[in-house]
Each structure stands twice: as structure tokens, then as C-alpha cells.
C-alpha positions as CSV (number, residue, x, y, z in Angstrom):
1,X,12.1,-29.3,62.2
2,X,14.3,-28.3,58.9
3,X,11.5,-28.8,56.7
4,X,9.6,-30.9,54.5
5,X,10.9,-33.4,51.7
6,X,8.3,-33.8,48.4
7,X,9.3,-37.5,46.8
8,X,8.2,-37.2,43.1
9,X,8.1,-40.1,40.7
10,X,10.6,-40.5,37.9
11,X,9.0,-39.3,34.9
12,X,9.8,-41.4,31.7
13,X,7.3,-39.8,28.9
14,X,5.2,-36.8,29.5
15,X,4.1,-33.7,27.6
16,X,2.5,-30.5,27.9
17,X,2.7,-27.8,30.4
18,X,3.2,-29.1,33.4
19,X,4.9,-26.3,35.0
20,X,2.3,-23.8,34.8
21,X,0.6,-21.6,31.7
22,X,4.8,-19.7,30.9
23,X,6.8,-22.6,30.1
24,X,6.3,-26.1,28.3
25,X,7.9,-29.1,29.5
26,X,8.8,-33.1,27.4
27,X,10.3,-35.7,29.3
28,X,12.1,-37.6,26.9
29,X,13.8,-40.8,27.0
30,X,17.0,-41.1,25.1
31,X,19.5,-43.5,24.8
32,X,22.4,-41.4,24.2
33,X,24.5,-38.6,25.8
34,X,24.9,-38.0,29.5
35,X,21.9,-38.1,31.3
36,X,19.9,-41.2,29.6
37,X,16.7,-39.6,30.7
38,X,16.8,-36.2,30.2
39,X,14.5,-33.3,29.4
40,X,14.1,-30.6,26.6
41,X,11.9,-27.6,26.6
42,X,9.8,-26.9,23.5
43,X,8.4,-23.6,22.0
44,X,6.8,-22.2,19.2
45,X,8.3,-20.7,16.2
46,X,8.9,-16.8,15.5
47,X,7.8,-16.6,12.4
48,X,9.0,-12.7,11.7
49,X,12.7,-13.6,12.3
50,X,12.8,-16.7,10.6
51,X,9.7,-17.9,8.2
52,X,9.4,-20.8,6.5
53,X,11.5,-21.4,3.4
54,X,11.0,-22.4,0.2
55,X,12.4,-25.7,1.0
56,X,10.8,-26.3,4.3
57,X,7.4,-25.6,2.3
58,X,8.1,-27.9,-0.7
59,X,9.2,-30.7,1.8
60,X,5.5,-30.2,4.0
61,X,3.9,-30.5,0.8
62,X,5.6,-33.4,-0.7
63,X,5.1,-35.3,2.6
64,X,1.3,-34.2,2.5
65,X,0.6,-35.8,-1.2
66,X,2.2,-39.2,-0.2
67,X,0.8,-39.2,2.6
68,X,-2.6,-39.3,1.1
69,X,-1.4,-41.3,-1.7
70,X,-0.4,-43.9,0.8
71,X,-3.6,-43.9,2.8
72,X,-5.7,-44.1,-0.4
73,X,-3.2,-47.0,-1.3
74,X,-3.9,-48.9,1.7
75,X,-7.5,-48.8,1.2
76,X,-7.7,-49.9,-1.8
77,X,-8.3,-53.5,-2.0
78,X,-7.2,-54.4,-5.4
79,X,-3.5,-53.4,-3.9
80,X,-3.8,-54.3,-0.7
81,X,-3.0,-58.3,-1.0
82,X,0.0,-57.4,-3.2
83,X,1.5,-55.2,-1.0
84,X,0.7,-57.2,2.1
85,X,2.9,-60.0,0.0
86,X,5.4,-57.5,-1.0
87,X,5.6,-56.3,2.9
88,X,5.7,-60.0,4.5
89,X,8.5,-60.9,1.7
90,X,10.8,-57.8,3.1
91,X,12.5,-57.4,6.8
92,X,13.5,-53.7,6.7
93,X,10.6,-52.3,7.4
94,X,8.6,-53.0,10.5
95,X,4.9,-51.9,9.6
96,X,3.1,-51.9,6.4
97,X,1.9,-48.0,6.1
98,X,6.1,-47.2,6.6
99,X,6.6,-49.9,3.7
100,X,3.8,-48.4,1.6
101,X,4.8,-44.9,2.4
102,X,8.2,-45.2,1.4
103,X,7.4,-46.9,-1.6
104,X,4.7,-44.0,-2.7
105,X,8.1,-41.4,-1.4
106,X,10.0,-43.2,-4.3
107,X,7.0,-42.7,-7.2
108,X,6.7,-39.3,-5.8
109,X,10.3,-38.6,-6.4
110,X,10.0,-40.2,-10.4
């Protein structure tokens, strides 16, 4: 006998490491390029050769205050019936925190 064949599912969505404690594995599924499931390999930042920016920093924090603005919005019930009108009378966006948080993005912005 050859040898022995291992059959292994097809993996669709899975994260972590899978391959042991050295390398971390993502199964993604994507519906572009040339192989329609494919994989990519993630890793952690070296933050001596390339540290945050300026811009990378103001972006985190501007995405931080509305999105406490926009969970303080939603629980808020003198707002809440006027933006669950304002969401049902829209069709761009599919939830109501997306349609609340982008419209705390644009007070944010002035």
C-alpha cells in the first residue's frame, strides 16, 4: 500500500490558528478574483517600523465618539420613534444602527 488519503471538508468561514501556535489562518469567502474561496494569512502589526499616524489615530477616534453617540442615540427613547420612521421611509440602508451611525458620521463631520 502507497499510503493513506486524509479527505477534509471544504472550509467556508473559519478563524484563528488552526495550523498550530506560529502561523494564523482566515478562510474567507470572496466573490471576486480567481479562486472564489480563497484564503489570506493575518498578523500583527510592527509597530517600530511603521506606527500609527496622525491620521490613522484621528480616524480611531472619530469612529470611537460616533460610535458612542450612536449607541446613546439608539437608546434614547424620545429619538428612537423618529428615527425608526426616518429608517423605514429610506431603502439604502439595511439596518437601523448603520442608518443612525451614518447619520451621527455626518453631525460629527459639521
Amino acid at each position: 500500500m502507497a499510503g493513506s488519503i486524509n479527505y477534509l471538508a471544504p472550509v467556508d468561514n473559519a478563524s484563528g490558528k488552526i495550523f498550530g501556535k506560529k502561523q494564523k489562518f482566515t478562510a474567507v469567502t470572496r466573490n471576486w478574483g480567481k479562486r472564489p474561496r480563497g484564503c489570506s494569512a493575518t498578523g500583527q502589526r510592527d509597530l517600530k517600523n511603521k506606527p500609527y499616524t496622525e491620521k490613522e489615530l484621528m480616524h480611531r477616534a472619530k469612529f470611537k465618539a460616533v460610535a458612542a453617540a450612536t449607541r446613546s442615540r439608539m437608546a434614547d427613547p424620545s429619538q428612537a420613534a423618529a428615527d425608526m420612521m426616518a429608517f423605514k421611509a429610506q431603502t439604502k440602508y439595511k439596518t437601523l444602527y448603520h442608518y443612525v451611525f451614518r447619520q451621527e458620521w455626518n453631525e460629527y463631520e459639521g
